[in-house]
C-alpha positions, 0 to 999 in steps of 0.5 A: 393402502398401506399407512406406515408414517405413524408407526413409533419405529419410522417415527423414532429414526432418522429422517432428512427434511433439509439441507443445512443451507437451507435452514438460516435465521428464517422460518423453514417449513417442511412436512415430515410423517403426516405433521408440519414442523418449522425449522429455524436457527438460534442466535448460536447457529443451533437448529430448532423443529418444533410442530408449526402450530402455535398452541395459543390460537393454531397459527402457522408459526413459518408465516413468524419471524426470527428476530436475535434467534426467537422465533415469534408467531404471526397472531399474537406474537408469542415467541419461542427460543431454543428447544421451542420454549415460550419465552415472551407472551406479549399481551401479558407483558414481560416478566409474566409466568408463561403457562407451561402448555404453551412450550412446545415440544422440540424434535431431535436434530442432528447436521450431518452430510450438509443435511439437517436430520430430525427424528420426532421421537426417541430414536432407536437408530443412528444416522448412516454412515458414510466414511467418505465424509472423513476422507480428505482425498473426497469431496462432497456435493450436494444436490438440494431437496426435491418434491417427489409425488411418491410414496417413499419405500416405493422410492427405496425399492427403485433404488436398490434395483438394477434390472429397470436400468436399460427401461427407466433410463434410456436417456441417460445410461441405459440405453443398450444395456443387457437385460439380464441381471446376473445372480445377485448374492446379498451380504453385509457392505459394512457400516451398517449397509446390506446389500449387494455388489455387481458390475456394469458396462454404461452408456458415456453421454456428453452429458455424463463425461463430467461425472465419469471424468472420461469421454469414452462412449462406454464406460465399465463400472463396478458398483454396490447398492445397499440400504440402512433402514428404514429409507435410505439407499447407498451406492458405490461407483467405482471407474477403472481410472480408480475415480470413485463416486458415491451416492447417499439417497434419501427418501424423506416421508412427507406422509404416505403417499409424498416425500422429500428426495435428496441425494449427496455426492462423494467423490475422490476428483482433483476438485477442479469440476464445477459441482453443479456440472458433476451432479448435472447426470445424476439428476437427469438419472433422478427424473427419469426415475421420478416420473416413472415412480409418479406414475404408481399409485398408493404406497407400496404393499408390504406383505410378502405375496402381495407383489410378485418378485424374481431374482433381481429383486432380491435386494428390495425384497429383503428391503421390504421384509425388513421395513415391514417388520419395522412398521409392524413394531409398534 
């Protein structure tokens, strides 16, 4: 198997184990490379991650409660504030020195897209950009945190592919489509994405005419597919009535072989769509890409000749050399 969740590259980057809606003044857990965290929000709105161990007897620090923005530990009650310092030893009384091994080491946090972001070491890399996000003419969308049984690079390498369209998703887009992939030509997208451009004639079901803003049975879209490493895919949707819709996707480590999915929407409508119903084909084109995945097995081999790839995949092959590197830094 290829282990890649403690290497210091993928620990020192960026990863999204929330949406910040989801992290509010009470205890949030979530798994990231291999370890359990809790998230919660201080008295000043600020995110707290700190390791959801309690360093006096090992309790789950989730199973706690936030009272005035401290978290405080379901055995003995130890409580911990802002950055995961004990602030209060109960059995001690008040005003008793705190032991210093008993503060906790924080991760970093930043809030951005509507996500919370932690990198459990010192990161080496920023987040990715989206300029939509600063576009008044765009609005965003988000979808909520799913549990995927699959390794994550294997559900980057799904994401910077085309040529499973017309197998994987039958039931939403697919259907119909050619087979062929035209030469793909790879190239700098600008704001830190590497990847590719092409164009493709999509099935318009009922369920899609939300999302494609027209009710015509084929719609032509012009599209890019790029990533920023280490796990996270950007593709553009361009229509010919000029409605642009742009996907962030993320695909969070758990450990090796689980992960977090979430995926976020631009997009430059009148606003007058209902969110849920705009995200509703998206999510459809997800789950048929989650049960596909979760039917391979292990992570995702990582050398060069241990797979056998073609043309088409020339997007996840460069993908997957440059995410090898990462891992083999450290």
């Amino acid at each position: 198997m290829t282990a890649f969740v403690h290497s210091e590259a993928i620990r020192s980057a960026w990863h999204p184990v929330a949406e910040s809606t989801d992290v509010t003044d009470r205890p949030h857990a979530f798994g990231l490379l291999g370890d359990a965290y809790v998230a919660w929000r201080g008295a000043d709105g600020s995110v707290t991650v700190v390791p959801d161990r309690c360093p006096h007897r090992e309790a789950p620090l989730s199973a706690g409660a936030v009272i005035a923005g401290v978290l405080s530990c379901p055995y003995h009650g130890w409580a911990f504030g802002d950055g995961g310092r004990c602030v209060l030893v109960p059995s001690s009384g008040e005003g008793a020195t705190v032991p210093p091994a008993a503060h906790l080491h924080a991760a970093r946090v930043e809030e951005r897209y509507g996500l919370i972001w932690v990198c459990v070491g010192e990161p080496t890399t920023g987040l990715p950009e989206v300029g939509h996000d600063d576009d008044p003419a765009f609005r965003r969308i988000n979808s909520g945190m799913q549990s995927w049984r699959v390794s994550a690079p294997r559900m980057v390498d799904n994401f910077c592919d085309i040529s499973h369209f017309p197998w994987v998703h039958v039931g939403t887009f697919g259907r119909g489509q050619s087979p062929l992939v035209p030469r793909i030509e790879l190239d700098d997208l600008g704001d830190g994405w590497f990847g590719y451009a092409y164009e493709v004639d999509a099935n318009n079901p009922d369920l899609a005419e939300a999302t494609t803003g027209t009710d015509e049975e084929v719609v032509h879209r012009r599209m890019t597919t790029g990533f920023h490493l280490p796990l996270t895919v950007r593709s553009t949707i361009a229509y010919e009535s000029g409605l642009e819709h742009i996907l962030l996707l993320c695909s969070t480590p758990v450990d090796d072989v689980s992960s977090l999915f979430t995926f976020v929407v631009w997009r430059n409508d009148d606003h007058s769509t209902d969110p849920e119903e705009i995200i509703a084909f998206d999510r459809a084109i997800g789950a048929e890409d989650q049960r596909m995945l979760e039917r391979l097995d292990g992570t995702m081999p990582l050398e060069r000749t241990d797979l056998v790839s073609v043309q088409s995949d020339r997007c996840s092959v460069e993908w997957r050399r440059r995410f090898a590197a990462m891992v083999a830094e450290s």
